[in-house]
VOMI-15618 format. One record per residue (C-alpha): residue number from 0; x, y, z. Coordinates in steps of 0.5 Angstrom, whole numbers, padded with zeros to 4 digits. Layout:
# residues N
pt resi=NUM&x=X&y=Y&z=Z .
...
***
This chain:
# residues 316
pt resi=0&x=0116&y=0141&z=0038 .
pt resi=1&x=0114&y=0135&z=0040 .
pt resi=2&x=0107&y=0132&z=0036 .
pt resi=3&x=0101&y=0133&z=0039 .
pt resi=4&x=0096&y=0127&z=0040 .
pt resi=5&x=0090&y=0125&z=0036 .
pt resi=6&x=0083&y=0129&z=0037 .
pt resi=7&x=0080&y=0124&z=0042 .
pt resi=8&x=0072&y=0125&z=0038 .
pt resi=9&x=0076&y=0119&z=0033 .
pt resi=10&x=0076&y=0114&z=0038 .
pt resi=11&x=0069&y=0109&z=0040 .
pt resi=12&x=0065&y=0114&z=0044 .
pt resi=13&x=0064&y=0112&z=0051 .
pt resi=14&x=0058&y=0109&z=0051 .
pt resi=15&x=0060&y=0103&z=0047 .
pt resi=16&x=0064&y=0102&z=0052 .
pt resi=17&x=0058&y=0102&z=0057 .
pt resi=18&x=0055&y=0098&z=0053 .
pt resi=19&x=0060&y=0092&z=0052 .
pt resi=20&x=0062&y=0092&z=0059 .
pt resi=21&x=0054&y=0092&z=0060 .
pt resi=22&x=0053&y=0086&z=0056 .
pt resi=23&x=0059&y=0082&z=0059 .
pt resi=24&x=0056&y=0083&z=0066 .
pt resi=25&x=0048&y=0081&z=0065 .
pt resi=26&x=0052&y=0075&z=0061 .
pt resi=27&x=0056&y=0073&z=0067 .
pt resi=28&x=0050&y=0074&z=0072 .
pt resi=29&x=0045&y=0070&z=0067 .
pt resi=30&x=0051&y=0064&z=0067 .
pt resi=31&x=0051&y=0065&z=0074 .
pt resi=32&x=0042&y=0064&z=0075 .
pt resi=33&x=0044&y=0058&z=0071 .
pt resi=34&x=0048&y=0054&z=0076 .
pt resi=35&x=0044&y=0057&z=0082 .
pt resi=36&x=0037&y=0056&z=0080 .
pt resi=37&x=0039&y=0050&z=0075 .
pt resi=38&x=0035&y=0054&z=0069 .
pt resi=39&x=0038&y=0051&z=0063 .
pt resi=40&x=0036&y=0056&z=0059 .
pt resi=41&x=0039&y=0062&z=0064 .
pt resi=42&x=0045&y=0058&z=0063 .
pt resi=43&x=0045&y=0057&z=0055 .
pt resi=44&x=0044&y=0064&z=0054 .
pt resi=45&x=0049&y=0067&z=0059 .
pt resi=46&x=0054&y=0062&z=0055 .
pt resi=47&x=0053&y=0065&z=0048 .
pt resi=48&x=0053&y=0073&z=0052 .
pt resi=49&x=0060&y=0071&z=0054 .
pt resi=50&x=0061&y=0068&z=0048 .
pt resi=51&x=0059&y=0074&z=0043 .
pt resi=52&x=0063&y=0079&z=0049 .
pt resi=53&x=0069&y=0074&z=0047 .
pt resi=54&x=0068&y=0075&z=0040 .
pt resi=55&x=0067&y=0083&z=0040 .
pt resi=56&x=0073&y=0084&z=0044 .
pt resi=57&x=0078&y=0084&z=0038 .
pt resi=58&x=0073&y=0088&z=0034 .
pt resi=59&x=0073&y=0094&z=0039 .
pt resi=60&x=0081&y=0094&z=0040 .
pt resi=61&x=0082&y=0094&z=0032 .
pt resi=62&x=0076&y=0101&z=0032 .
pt resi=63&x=0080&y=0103&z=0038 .
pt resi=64&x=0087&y=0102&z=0035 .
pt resi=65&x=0085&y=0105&z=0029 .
pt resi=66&x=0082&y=0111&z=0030 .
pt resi=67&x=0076&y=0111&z=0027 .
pt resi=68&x=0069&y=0110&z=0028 .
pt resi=69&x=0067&y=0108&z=0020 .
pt resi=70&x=0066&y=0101&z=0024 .
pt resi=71&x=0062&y=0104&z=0029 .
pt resi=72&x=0054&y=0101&z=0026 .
pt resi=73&x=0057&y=0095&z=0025 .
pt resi=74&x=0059&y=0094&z=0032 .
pt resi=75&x=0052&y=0097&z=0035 .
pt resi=76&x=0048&y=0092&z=0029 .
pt resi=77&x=0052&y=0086&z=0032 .
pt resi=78&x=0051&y=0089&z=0040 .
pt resi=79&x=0043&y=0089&z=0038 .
pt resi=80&x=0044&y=0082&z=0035 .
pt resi=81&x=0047&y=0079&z=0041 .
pt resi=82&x=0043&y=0082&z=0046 .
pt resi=83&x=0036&y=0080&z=0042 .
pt resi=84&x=0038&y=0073&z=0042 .
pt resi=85&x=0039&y=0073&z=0049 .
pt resi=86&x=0033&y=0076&z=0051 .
pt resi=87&x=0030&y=0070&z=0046 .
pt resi=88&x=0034&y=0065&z=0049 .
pt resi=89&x=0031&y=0066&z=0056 .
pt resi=90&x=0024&y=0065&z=0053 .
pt resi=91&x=0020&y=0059&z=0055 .
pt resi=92&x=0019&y=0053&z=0050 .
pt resi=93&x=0011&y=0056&z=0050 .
pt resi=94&x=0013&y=0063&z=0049 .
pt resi=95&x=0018&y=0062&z=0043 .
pt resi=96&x=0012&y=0057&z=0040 .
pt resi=97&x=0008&y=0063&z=0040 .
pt resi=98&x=0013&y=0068&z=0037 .
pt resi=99&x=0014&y=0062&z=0031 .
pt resi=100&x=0007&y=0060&z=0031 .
pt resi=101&x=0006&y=0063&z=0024 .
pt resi=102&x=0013&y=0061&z=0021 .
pt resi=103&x=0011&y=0054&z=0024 .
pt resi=104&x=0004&y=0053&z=0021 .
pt resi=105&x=0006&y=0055&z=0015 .
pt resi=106&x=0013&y=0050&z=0014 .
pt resi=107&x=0006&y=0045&z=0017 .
pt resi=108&x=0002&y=0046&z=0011 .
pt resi=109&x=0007&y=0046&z=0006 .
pt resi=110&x=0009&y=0039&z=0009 .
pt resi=111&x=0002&y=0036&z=0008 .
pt resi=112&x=0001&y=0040&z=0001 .
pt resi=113&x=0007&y=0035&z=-0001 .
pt resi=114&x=0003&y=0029&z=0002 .
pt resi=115&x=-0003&y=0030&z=-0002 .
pt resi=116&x=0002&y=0032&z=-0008 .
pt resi=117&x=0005&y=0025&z=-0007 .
pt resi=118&x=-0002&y=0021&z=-0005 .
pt resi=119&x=0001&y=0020&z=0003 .
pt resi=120&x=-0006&y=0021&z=0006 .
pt resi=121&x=-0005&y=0017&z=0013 .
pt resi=122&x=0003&y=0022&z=0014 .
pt resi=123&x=-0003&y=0027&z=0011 .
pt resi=124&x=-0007&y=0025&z=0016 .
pt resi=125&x=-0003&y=0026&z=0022 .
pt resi=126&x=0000&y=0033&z=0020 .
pt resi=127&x=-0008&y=0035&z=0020 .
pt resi=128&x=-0009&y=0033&z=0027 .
pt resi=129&x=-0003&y=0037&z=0029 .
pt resi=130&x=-0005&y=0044&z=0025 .
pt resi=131&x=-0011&y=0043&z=0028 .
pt resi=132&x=-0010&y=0040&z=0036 .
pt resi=133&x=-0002&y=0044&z=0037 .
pt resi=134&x=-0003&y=0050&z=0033 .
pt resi=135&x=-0012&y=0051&z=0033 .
pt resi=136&x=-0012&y=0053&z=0026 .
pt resi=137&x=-0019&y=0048&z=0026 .
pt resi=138&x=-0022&y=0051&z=0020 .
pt resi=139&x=-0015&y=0050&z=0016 .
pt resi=140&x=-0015&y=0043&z=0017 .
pt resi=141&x=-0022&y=0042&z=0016 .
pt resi=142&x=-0021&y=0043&z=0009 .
pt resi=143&x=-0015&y=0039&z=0008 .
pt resi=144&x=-0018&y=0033&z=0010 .
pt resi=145&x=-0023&y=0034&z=0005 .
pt resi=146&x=-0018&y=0035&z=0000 .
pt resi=147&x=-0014&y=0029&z=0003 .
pt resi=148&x=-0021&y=0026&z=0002 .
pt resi=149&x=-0023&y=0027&z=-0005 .
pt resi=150&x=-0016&y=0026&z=-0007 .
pt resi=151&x=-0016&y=0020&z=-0004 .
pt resi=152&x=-0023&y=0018&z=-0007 .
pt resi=153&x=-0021&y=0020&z=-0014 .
pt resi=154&x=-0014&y=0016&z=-0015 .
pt resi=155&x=-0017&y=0009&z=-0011 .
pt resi=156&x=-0023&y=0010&z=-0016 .
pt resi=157&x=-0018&y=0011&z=-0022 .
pt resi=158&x=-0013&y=0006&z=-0020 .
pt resi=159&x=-0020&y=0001&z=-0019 .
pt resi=160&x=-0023&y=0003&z=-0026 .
pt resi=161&x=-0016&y=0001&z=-0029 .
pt resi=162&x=-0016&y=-0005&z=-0026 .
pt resi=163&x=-0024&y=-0007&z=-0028 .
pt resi=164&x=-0021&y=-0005&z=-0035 .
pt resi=165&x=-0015&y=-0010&z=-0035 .
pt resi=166&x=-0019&y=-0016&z=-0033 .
pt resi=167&x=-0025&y=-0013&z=-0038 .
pt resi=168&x=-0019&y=-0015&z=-0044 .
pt resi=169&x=-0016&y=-0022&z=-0040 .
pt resi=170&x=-0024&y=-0024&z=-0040 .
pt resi=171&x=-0025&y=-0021&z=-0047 .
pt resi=172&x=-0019&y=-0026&z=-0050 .
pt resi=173&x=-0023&y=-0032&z=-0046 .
pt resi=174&x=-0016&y=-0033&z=-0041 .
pt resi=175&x=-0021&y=-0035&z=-0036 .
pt resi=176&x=-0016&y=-0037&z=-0031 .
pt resi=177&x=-0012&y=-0031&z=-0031 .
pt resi=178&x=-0018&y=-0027&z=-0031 .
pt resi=179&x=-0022&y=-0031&z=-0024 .
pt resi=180&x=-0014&y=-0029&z=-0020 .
pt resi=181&x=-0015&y=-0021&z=-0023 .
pt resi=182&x=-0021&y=-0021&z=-0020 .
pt resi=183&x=-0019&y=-0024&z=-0013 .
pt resi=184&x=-0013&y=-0019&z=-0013 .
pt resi=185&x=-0018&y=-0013&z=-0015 .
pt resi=186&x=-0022&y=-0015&z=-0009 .
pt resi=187&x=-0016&y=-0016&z=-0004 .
pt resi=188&x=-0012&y=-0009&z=-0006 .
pt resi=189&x=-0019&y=-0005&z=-0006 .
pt resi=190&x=-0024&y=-0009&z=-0001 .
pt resi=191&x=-0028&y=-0001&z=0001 .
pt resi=192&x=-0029&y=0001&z=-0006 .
pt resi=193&x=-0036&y=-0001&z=-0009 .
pt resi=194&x=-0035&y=-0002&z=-0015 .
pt resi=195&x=-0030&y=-0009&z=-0014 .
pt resi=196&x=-0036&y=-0013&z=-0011 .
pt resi=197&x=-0038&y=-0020&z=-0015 .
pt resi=198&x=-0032&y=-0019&z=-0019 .
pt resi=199&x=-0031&y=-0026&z=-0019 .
pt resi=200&x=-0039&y=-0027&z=-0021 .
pt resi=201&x=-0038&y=-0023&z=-0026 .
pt resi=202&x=-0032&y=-0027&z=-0029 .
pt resi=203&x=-0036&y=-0034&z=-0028 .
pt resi=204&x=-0043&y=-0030&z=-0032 .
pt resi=205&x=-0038&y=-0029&z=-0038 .
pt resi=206&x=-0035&y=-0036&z=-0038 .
pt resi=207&x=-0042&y=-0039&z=-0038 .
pt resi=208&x=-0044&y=-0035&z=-0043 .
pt resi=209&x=-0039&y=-0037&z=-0048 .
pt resi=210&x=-0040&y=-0044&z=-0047 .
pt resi=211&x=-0048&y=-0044&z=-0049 .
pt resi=212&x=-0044&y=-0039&z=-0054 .
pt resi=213&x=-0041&y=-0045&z=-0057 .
pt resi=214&x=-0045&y=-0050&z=-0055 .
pt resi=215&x=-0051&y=-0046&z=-0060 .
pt resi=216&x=-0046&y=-0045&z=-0066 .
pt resi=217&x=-0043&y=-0053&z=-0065 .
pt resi=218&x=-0050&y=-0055&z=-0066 .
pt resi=219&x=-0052&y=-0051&z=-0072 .
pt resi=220&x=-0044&y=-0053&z=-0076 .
pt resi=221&x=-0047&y=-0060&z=-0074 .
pt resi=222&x=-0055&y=-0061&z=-0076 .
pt resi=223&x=-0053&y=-0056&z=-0083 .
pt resi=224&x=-0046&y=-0060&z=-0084 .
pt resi=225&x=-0041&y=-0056&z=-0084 .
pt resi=226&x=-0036&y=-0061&z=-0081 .
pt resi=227&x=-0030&y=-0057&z=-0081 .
pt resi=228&x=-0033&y=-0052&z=-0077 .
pt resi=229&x=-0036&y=-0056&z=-0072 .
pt resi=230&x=-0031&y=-0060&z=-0071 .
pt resi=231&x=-0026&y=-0054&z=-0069 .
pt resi=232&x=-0032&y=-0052&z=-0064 .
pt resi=233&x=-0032&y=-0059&z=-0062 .
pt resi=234&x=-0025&y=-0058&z=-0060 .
pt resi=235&x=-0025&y=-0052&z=-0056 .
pt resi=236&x=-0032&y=-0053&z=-0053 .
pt resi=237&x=-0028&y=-0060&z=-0050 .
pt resi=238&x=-0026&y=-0056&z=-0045 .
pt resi=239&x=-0030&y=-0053&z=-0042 .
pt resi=240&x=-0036&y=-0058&z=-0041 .
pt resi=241&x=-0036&y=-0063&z=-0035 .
pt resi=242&x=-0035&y=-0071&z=-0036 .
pt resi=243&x=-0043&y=-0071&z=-0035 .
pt resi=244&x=-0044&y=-0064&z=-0039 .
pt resi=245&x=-0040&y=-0067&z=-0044 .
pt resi=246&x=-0045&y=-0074&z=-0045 .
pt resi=247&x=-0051&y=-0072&z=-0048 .
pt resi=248&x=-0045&y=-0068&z=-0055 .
pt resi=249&x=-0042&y=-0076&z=-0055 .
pt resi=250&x=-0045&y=-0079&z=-0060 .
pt resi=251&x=-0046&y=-0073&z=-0065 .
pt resi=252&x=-0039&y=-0071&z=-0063 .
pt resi=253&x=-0036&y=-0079&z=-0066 .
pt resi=254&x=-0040&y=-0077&z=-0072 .
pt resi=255&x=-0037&y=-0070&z=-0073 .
pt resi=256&x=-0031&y=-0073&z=-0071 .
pt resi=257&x=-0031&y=-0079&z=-0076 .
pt resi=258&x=-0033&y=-0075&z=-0081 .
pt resi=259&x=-0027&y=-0070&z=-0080 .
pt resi=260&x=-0023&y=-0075&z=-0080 .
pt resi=261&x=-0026&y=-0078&z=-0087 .
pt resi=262&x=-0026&y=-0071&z=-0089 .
pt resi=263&x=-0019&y=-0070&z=-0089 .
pt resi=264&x=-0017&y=-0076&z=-0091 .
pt resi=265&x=-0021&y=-0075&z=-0098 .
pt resi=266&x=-0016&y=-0068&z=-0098 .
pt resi=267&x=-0009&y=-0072&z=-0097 .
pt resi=268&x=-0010&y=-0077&z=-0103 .
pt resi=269&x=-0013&y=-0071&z=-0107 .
pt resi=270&x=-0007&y=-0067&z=-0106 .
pt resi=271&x=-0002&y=-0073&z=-0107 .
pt resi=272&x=-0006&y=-0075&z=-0114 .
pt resi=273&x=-0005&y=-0068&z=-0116 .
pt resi=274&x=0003&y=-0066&z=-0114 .
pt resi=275&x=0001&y=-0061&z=-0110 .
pt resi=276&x=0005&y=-0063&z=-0104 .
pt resi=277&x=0005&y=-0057&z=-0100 .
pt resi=278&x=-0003&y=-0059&z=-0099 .
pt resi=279&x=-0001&y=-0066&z=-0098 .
pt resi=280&x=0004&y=-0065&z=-0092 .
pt resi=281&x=0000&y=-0059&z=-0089 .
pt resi=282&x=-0007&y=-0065&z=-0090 .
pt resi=283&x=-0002&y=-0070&z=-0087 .
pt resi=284&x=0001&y=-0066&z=-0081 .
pt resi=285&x=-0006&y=-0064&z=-0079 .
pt resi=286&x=-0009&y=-0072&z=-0079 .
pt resi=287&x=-0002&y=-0074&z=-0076 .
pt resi=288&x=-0003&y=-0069&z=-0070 .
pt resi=289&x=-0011&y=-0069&z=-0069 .
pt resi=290&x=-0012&y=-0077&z=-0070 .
pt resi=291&x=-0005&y=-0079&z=-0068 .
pt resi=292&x=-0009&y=-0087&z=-0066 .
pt resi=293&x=-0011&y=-0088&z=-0073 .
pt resi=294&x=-0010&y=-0092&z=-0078 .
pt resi=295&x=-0010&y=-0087&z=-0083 .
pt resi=296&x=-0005&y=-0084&z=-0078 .
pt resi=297&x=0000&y=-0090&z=-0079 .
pt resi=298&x=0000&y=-0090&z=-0087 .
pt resi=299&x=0002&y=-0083&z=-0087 .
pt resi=300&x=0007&y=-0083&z=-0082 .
pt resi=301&x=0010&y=-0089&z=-0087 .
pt resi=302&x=0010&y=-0082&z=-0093 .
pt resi=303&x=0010&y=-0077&z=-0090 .
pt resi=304&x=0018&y=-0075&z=-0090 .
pt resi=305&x=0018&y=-0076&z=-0098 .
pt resi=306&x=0011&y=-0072&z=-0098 .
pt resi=307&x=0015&y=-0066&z=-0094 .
pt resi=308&x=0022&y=-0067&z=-0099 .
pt resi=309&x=0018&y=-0067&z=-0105 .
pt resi=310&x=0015&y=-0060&z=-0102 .
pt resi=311&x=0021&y=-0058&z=-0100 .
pt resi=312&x=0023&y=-0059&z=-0107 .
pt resi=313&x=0017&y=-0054&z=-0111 .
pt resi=314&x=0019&y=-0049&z=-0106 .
pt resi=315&x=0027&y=-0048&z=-0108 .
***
């Protein structure tokens, strides 16, 4: 007795036929639109509905071959998903702006939040302008320029209070060159912030008030005889004191000199009568470097190698 054929119910019901064959037909009449009315988007999603009816055709032929309807939920999941990206395709560019606005705006607002996070206010800027012109949220991007506003301000205001502070460490070690070309880069990186104005003056107050500093102290070292000291202080004032500036301290600056120059001399032969010839190379040196045109100068210049073998010597 001959075998009889498999229960039809094993087989895809008819309608996913129906609907597969359905499918196939609005994408060919989309393809169709497309040529006809010239309407890409018509055309495109006409193509991709051919294409998943291309694609579906194996999975069909399998479930039908095997007999079964496991597959059959997969099958309807991967119909309904293709006939809702057809339906999408044939929106406009404004409609499907609409059905994405809020994934939009927010992939939007994360750009910018990274803009603030890394101090691109102006990219910033222009994002705002676009999440209130393009998408209307106008409320939202109020509040992102403030915020784009007080970052802004509160980082300049930090960069210029570290810069003030370096200049404030140049002027305190008296490097009054480098101090005015800090002052002038100040003013030209942060021309809007209040606080960079008179820069410039405020390093130039500070130099001249240094200078009085030392021509007040120079003057005392001199009038209560402690030459050493006014003579080094007549050393670094000569510096900052014009040619004219300079012609009233000439003759009491000869006398200083003089007598530090007399002064030194005394300690040289001091420290060569009493051997000590460590002090007598150190004196000797100094003379021999501050009055290099002297006359006590040349003498030493005849001794000195001997001084320093001999000092040598009492170190080993």
């Amino acid at each position: 007795m001959s075998p009889t054929n498999t229960p039809t119910q094993s087989q895809p019901p008819v309608w996913t036929i129906v609907i597969y064959t359905a499918v196939g037909l609005i994408s060919a009449a989309m393809v169709y639109a497309g040529y006809t009315r010239s309407s890409g988007e018509w055309l495109l999603a006409g193509l991709l509905g051919v294409l998943g009816v291309l694609l579906l055709a194996p999975l069909i032929a399998a479930i039908r071959a095997s007999g079964g309807s496991s597959s059959m939920p997969q099958l309807l999941e991967m119909t309904t998903a293709m006939t809702r990206l057809a339906e999408e395709q044939t929106l406009s560019d404004d409609a499907r702006r609409v059905l994405n606005r809020k994934r939009e705006r927010d992939i939007l607002c994360r750009a910018i939040e990274e803009d603030i996070a890394s101090q691109e206010w102006d990219a910033a800027a222009i994002l705002v302008k676009e999440l209130a012109e393009r998408f209307g949220y106008r409320f939202e991007a109020e509040q992102f320029r403030q915020r784009i506003e007080q970052a802004r301000a509160e980082t300049m205001d930090r960069k210029v209070g570290d810069a003030i502070r370096n200049l404030d460490a140049l002027i305190v070690r008296r490097q009054w060159d480098q101090a005015i070309s800090e002052a002038a880069r100040i003013t030209r990186i942060f021309p809007d912030s209040p606080r960079v104005d008179g820069l410039m003056h405020r390093v130039e107050r500070a130099r001249d008030r240094y200078k009085a500093d030392l021509e007040r102290r120079f003057l005392n070292a001199a009038k209560e005889g402690r030459v050493e000291e006014a003579h080094e202080l007549l050393k670094e004032l000569d510096s900052y004191l014009t040619e004219a500036e300079a012609e009233p301290y000439q003759e009491l600056a000869r006398g200083v000199i003089g007598q530090a120059r007399e002064n030194l001399g005394v300690q040289f032969k001091l420290a060569v009568q009493d051997r000590d010839w460590r002090r007598a190379a150190e004196v000797g040196e100094r003379i021999i470097h501050e009055f290099p045109n002297t006359r006590m100068a040349e003498e030493i210049r005849g001794v000195i190698d001997g001084i320093r073998e001999k000092a040598s010597a009492m170190s080993s």
